[in-house]
C-alpha positions as CSV (number, residue, x, y, z in Angstrom):
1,X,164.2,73.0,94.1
2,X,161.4,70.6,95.5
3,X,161.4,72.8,98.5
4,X,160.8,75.9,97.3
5,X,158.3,74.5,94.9
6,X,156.6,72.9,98.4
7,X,157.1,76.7,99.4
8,X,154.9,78.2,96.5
9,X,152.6,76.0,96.7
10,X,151.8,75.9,100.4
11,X,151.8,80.0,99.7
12,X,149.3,79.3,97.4
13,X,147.0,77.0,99.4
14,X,147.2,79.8,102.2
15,X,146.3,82.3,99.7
16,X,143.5,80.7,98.3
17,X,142.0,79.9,101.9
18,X,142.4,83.5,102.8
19,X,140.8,83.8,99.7
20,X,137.7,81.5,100.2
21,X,137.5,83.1,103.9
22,X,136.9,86.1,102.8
23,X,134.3,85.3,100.0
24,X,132.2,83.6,103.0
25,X,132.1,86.5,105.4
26,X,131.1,89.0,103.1
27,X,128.2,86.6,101.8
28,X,127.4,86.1,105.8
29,X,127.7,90.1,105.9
30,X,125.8,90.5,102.5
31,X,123.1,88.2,103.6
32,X,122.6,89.6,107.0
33,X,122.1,93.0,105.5
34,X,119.6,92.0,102.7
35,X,117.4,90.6,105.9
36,X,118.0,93.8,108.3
37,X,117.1,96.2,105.5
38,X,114.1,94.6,104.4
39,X,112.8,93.8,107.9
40,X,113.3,97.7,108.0
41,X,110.9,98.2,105.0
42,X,108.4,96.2,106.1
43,X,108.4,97.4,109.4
44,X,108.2,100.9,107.9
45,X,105.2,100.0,105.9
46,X,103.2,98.3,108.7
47,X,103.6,101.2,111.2
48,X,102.1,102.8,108.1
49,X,99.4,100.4,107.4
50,X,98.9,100.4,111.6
51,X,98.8,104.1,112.1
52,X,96.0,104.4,109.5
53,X,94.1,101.3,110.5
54,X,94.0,102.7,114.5
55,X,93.2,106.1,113.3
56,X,89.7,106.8,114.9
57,X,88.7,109.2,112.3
58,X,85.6,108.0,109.6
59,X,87.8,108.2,106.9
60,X,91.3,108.1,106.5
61,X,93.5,108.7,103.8
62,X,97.5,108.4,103.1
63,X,100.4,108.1,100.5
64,X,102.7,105.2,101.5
65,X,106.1,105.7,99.4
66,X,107.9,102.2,98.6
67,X,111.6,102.1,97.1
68,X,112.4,100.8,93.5
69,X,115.2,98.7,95.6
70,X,116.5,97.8,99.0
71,X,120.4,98.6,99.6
72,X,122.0,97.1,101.5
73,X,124.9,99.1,101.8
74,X,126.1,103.2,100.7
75,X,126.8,102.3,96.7
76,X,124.5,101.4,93.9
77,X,126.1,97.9,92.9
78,X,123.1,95.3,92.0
79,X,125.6,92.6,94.2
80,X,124.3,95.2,97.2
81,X,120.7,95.5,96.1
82,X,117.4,93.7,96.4
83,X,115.1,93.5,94.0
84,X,111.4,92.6,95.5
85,X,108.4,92.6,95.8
86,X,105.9,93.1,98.9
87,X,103.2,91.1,99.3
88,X,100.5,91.6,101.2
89,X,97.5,89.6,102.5
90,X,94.9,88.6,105.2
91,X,94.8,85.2,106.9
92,X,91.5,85.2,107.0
93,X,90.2,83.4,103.8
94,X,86.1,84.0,102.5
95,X,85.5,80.7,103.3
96,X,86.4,81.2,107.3
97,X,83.5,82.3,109.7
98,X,84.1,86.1,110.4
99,X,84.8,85.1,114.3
100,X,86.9,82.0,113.8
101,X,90.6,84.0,114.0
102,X,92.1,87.3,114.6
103,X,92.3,88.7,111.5
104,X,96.0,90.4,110.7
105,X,97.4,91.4,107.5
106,X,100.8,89.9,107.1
107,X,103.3,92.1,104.6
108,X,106.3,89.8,103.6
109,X,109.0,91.5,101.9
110,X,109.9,88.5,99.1
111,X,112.0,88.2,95.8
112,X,110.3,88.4,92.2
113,X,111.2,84.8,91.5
114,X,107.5,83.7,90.1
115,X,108.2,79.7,91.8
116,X,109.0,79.7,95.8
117,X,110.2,83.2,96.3
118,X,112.4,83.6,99.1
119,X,110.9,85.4,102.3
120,X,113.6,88.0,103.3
121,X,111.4,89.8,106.3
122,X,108.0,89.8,107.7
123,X,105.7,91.7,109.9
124,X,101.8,91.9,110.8
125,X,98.9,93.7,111.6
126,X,95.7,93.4,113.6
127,X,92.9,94.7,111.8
128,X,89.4,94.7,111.6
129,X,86.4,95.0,108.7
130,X,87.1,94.6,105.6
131,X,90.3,94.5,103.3
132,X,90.1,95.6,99.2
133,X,93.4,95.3,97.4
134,X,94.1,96.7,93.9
135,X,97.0,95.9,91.7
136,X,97.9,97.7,88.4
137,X,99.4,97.0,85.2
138,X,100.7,99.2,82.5
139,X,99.0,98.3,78.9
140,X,101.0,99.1,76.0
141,X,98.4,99.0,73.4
142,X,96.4,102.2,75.2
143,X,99.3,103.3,77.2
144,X,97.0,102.7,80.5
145,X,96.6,100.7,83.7
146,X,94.5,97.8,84.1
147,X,93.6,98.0,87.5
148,X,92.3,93.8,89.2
149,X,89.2,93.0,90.9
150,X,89.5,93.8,94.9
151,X,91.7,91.0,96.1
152,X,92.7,89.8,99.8
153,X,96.2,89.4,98.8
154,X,98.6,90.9,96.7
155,X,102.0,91.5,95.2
156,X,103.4,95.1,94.9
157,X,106.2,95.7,92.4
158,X,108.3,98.4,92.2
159,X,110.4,96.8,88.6
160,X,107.7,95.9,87.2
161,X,106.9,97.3,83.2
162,X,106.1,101.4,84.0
163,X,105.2,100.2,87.7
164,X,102.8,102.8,89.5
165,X,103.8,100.2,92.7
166,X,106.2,102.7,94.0
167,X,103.2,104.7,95.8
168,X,100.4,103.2,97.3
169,X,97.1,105.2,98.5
170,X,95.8,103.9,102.2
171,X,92.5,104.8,102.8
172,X,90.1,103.3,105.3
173,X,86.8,104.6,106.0
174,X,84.0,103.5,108.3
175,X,80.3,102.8,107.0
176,X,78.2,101.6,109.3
177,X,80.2,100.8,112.3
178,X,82.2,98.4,109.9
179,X,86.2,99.3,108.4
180,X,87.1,98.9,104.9
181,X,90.7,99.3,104.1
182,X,91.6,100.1,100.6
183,X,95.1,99.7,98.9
184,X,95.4,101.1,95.8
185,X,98.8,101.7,93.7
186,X,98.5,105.4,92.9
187,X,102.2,107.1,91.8
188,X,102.3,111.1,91.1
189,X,103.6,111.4,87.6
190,X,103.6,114.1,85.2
191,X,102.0,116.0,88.0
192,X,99.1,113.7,87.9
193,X,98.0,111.0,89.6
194,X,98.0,107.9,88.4
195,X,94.8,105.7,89.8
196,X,93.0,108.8,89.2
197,X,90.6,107.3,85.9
198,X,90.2,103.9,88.3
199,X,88.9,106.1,90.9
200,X,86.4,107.7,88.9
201,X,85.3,104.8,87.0
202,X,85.3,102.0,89.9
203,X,82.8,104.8,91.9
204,X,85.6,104.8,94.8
205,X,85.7,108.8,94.0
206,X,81.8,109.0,94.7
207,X,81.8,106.3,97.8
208,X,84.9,107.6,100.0
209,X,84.4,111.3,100.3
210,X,87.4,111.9,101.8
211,X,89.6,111.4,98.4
212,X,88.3,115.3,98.0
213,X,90.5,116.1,100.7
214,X,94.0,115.2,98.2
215,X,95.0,118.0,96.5
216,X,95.1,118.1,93.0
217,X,94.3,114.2,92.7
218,X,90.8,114.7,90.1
219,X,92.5,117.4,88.4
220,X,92.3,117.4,84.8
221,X,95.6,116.6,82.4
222,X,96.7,120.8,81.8
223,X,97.1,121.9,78.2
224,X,99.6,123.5,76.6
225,X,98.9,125.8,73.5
226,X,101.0,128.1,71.4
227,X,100.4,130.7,69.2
């Protein structure tokens, strides 16, 4: 009787090693995704940001398309999913003297904790000029976006409340001899773009020309009447 009780129970501690083996690797796998899939994104994007900051035109324009989530594998579970934000700045601070660095814009893909998020990937940039960030958030009370002050760094959002974060618009444009990159959250919804009254009202609309170029993006709303 002891023996086979010896028997279970040694079944048991095999099983639950087994067990606990398994649990490990597929954290090891699960974690080892979550970085290759966002080091993915963020590559994406800086070949992006890169192709339009090299581009020798005097003003270029493009629609950079951002996920709602990273998967990390074929199905839809939230055990296989990131949810993140990318965030984006210059190491060059104001205070700096223009010459003292390289300048590069670093893009980190990071989680939405709001204290220590963790860094899942990173990639950077060499740039040069100016940078002029915009972020955007949806007010309830007028059913609008509030778009911030230029900024050197910032954090894009897809989850955020009615985030517009899940399409930025890239332009650069060249006054001067001198480069100023613009990034400006600017979704297509209900046919319409989105940063479309921040344009207008900021003067962006009159300064960069080329924003002319986008179809359909200063159209008016289109109304709808019946007889």
């Amino acid at each position: 009787m002891i023996e086979f009780a010896l028997s279970k129970l040694n079944l048991l501690i095999f099983v639950t090693a087994v067990a606990a083996i398994v649990v490990f690797f597929m954290g090891a796998v699960n974690s080892n995704m979550k970085i290759r899939q966002s080091y993915e994104l963020v590559y994406k994007v800086g070949k992006e940001l890169s192709a339009g900051i090299e581009s020798n035109s005097y003003c270029t324009v493009k629609f950079i398309t951002l996920p709602q989530k990273i998967y990390t594998n074929s199905g839809n579970s939230d055990a296989f999913t990131i949810k993140y934000k990318l965030n984006i700045s210059s190491n060059v601070s104001p205070t700096q003297e223009p010459n003292s660095l390289k300048k590069k814009l670093v893009l980190a893909i990071i989680d939405r904790k709001t204290n220590n998020p963790k860094i899942y990937a990173a990639y950077d940039i060499d740039y040069e000029g100016e940078v002029r960030f915009y972020d955007a958030n949806y007010d309830g009370d007028t059913g609008n976006y509030d778009f911030s002050e230029p900024q050197e760094i910032v954090n894009y959002d897809p989850l955020k409340t009615k985030s517009i974060d899940t399409t930025l618009l890239f332009i650069k444009e060249i006054k001067n001899g001198k480069s100023i990159i613009y990034l400006i959250p600017c979704v297509r919804r209900n046919d319409l773009y989105q940063c479309k009254g921040f344009l207008e009202t900021s003067g962006l609309k009159e300064s960069v020309m080329c924003l002319d170029a986008i179809p359909d993006l200063f159209r008016e709303p289109t109304t709808i009447t019946t007889n």
